[in-house]
Backbone as CSV, one residue per row, in Angstrom:
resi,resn,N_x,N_y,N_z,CA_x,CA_y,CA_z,C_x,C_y,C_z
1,UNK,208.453,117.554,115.897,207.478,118.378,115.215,206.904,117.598,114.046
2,UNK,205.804,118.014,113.880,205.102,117.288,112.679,205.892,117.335,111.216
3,UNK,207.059,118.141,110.778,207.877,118.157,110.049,208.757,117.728,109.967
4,UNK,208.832,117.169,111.019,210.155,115.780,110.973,209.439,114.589,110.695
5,UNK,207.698,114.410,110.821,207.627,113.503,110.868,207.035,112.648,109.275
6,UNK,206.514,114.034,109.151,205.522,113.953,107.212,207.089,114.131,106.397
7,UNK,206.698,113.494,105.610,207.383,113.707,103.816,207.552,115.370,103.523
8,UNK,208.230,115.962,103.290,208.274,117.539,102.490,207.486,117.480,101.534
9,UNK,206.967,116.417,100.559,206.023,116.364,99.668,204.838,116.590,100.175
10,UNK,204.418,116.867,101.685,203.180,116.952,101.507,202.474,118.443,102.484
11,UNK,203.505,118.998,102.667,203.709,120.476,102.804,204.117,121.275,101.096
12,UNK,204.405,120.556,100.403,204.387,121.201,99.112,203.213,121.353,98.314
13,UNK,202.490,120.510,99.185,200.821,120.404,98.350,199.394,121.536,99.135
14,UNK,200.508,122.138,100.074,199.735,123.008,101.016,199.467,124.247,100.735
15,UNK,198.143,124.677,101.128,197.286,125.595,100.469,198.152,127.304,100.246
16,UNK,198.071,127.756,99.220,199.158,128.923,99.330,198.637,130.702,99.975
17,UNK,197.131,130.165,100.405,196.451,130.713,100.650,197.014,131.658,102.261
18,UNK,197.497,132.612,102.186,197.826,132.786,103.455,196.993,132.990,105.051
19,UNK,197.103,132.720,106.184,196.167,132.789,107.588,195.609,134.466,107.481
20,UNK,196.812,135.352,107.296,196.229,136.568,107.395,195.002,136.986,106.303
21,UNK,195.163,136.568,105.405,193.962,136.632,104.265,192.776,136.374,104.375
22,UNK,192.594,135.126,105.491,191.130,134.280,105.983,190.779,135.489,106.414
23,UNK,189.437,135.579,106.574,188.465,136.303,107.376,188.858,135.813,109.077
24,UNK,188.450,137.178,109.812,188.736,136.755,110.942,187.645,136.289,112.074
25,UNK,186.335,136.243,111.124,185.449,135.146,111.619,185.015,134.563,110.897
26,UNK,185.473,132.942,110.823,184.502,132.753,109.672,182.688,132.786,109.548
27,UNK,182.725,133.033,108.168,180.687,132.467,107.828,180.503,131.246,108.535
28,UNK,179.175,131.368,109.516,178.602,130.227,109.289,177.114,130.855,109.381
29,UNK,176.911,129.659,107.974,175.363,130.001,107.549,174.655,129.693,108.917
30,UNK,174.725,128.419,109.985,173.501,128.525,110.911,173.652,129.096,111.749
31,UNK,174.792,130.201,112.089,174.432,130.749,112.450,174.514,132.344,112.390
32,UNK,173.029,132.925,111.881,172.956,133.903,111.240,173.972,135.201,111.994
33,UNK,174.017,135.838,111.041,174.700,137.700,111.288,173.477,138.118,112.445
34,UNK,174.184,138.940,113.474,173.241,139.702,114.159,172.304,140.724,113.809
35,UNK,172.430,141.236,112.801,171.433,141.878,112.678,170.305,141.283,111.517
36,UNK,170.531,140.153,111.517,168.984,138.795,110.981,168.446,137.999,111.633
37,UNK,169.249,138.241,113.158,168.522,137.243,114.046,167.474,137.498,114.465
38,UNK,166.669,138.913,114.803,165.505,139.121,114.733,164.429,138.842,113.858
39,UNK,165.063,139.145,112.344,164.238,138.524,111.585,163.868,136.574,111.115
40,UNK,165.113,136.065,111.770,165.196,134.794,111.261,163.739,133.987,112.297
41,UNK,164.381,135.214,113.613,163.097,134.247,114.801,161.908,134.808,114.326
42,UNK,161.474,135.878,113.675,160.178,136.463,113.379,159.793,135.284,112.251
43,UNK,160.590,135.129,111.127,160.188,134.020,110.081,159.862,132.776,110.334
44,UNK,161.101,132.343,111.718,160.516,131.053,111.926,159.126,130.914,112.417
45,UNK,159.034,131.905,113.378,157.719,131.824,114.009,156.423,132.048,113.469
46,UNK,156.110,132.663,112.134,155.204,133.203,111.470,155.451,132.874,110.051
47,UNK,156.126,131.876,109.499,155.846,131.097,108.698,156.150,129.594,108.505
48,UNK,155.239,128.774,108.643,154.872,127.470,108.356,155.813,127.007,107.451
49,UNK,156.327,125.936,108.317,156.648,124.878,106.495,156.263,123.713,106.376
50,UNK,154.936,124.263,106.434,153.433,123.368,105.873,153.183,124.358,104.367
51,UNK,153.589,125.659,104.527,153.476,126.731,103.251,154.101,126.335,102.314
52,UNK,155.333,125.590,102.626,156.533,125.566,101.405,155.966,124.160,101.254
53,UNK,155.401,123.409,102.038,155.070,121.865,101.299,153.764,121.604,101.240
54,UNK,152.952,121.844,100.874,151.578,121.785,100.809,150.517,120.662,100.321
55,UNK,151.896,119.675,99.894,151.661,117.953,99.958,151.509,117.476,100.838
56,UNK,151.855,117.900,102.032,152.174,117.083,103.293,150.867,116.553,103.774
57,UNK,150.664,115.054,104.298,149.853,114.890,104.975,149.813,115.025,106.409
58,UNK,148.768,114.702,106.882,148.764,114.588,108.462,149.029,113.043,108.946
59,UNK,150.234,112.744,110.131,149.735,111.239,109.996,149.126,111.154,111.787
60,UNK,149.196,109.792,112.788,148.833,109.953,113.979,148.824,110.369,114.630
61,UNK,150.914,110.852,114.648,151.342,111.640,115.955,151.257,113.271,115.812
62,UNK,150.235,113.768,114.736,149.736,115.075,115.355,151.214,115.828,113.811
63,UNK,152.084,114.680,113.559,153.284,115.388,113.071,152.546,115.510,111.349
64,UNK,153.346,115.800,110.090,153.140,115.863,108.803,154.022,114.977,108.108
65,UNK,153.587,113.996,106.895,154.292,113.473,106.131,154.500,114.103,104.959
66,UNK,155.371,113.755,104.092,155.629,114.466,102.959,156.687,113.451,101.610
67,UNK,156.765,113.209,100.694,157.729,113.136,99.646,159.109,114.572,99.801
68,UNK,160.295,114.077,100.204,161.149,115.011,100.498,161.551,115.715,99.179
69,UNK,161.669,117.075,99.367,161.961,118.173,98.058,163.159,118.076,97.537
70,UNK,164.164,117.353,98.714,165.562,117.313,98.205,166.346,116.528,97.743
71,UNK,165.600,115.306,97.218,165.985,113.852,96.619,164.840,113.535,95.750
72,UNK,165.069,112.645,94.858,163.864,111.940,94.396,163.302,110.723,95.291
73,UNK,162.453,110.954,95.442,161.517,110.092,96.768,160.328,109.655,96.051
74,UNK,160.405,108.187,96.336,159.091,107.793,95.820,157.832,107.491,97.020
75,UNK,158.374,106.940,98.319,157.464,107.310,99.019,157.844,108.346,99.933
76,UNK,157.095,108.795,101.424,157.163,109.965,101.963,158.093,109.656,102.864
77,UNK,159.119,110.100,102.712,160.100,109.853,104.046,160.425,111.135,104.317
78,UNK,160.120,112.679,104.573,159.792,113.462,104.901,159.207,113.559,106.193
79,UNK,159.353,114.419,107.550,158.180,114.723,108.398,158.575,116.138,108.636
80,UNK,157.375,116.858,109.026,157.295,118.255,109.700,156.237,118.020,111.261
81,UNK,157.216,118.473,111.681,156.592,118.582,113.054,155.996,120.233,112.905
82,UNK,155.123,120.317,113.163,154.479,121.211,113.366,154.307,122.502,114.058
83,UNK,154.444,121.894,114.964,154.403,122.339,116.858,155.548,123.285,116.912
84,UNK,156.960,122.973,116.676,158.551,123.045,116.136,158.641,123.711,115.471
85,UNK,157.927,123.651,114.050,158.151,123.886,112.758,159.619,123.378,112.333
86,UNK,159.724,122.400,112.269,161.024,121.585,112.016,160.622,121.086,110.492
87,UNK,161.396,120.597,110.040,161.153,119.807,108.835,162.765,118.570,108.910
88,UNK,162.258,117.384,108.355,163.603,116.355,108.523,162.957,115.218,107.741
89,UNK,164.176,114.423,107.548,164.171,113.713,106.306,164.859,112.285,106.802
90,UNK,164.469,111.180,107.040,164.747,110.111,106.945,165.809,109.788,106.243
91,UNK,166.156,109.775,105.418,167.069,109.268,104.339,168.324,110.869,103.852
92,UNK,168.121,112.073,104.085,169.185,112.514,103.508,169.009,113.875,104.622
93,UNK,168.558,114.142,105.890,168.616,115.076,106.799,169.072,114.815,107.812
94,UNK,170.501,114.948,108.584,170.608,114.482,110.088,170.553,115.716,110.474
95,UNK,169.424,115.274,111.421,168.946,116.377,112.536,167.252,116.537,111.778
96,UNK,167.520,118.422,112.212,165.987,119.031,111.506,166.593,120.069,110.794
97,UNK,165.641,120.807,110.006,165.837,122.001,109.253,164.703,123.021,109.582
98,UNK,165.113,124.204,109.941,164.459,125.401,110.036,162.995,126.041,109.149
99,UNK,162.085,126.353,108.502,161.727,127.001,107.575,162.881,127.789,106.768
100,UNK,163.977,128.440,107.167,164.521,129.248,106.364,165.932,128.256,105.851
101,UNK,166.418,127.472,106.790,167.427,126.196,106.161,166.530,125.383,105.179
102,UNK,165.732,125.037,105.274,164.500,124.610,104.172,164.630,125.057,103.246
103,UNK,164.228,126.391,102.846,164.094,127.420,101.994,165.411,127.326,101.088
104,UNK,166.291,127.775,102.107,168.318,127.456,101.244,167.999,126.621,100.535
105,UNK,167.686,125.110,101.462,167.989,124.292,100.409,167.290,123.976,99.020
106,UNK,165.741,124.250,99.153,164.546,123.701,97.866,165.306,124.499,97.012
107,UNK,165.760,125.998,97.347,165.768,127.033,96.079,167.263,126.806,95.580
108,UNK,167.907,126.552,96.465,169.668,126.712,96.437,170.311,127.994,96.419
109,UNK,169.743,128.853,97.259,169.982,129.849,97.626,170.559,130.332,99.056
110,UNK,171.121,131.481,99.337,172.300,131.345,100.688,171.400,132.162,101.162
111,UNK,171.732,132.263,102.494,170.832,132.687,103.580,169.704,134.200,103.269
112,UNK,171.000,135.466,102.901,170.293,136.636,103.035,169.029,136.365,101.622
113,UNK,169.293,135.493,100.642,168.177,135.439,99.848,167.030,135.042,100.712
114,UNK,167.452,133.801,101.301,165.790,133.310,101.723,165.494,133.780,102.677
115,UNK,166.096,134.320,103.739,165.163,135.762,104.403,164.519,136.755,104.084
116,UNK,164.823,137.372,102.740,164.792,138.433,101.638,163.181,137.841,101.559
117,UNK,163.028,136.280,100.704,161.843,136.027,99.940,160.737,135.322,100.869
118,UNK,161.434,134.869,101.994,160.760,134.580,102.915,159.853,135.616,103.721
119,UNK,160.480,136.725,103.928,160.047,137.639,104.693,158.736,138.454,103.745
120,UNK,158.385,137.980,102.736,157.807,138.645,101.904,156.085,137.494,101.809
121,UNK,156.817,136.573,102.783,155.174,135.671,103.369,155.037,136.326,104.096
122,UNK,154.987,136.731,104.753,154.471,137.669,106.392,153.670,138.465,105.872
């Protein structure tokens, strides 16, 4: 067993937090509570995040450039795809971000806020 095999010192450093105490699902922010998933797909779909960045240029591939909101950026390593409504970041985004994961992050606010203030573009 793994207790024969670790030090007792390092089960003494273990969280005193008990299993029954955890929630028995945890949060996860991406993926929303059921009764916001209607609204999360209504937001994505009917608001732009060309709205929240309104710097953005246009470049060849039809996509948007931008200076990213969530670092100091001196040039645009930012893109929004459009089409998607994605938003992603070269330098500090793996993957894409939503309009409303967007939103979390510029404001630093948790989900039911930026549905709350989001939903108030529509």
């Amino acid at each position: 067993s793994i207790y024969d095999v670790l030090p007792e010192s390092v089960f003494s450093t273990a969280p005193t937090r008990l299993r029954s105490e955890l929630p028995s699902t945890p949060f996860n922010p991406w993926h929303p509570q059921p009764e916001t998933n209607g609204r999360c797909d209504d937001i994505n779909e009917r608001v732009s995040i060309l709205e929240l960045l309104p710097d953005a240029k246009p470049s060849s591939n039809g996509w948007y450039v931008v200076k990213c909101p969530l670092h100091d950026d001196r040039k645009a390593s930012a893109w929004i795809d459009p089409n998607r409504n994605r938003f992603g970041c070269h330098k500090c985004v793996n993957g894409s971000l939503s309009v409303i994961d967007l939103y979390m992050e510029i404001h630093n606010v948790d989900l039911q806020t930026s549905i709350s203030e989001l939903d108030k573009m529509i």
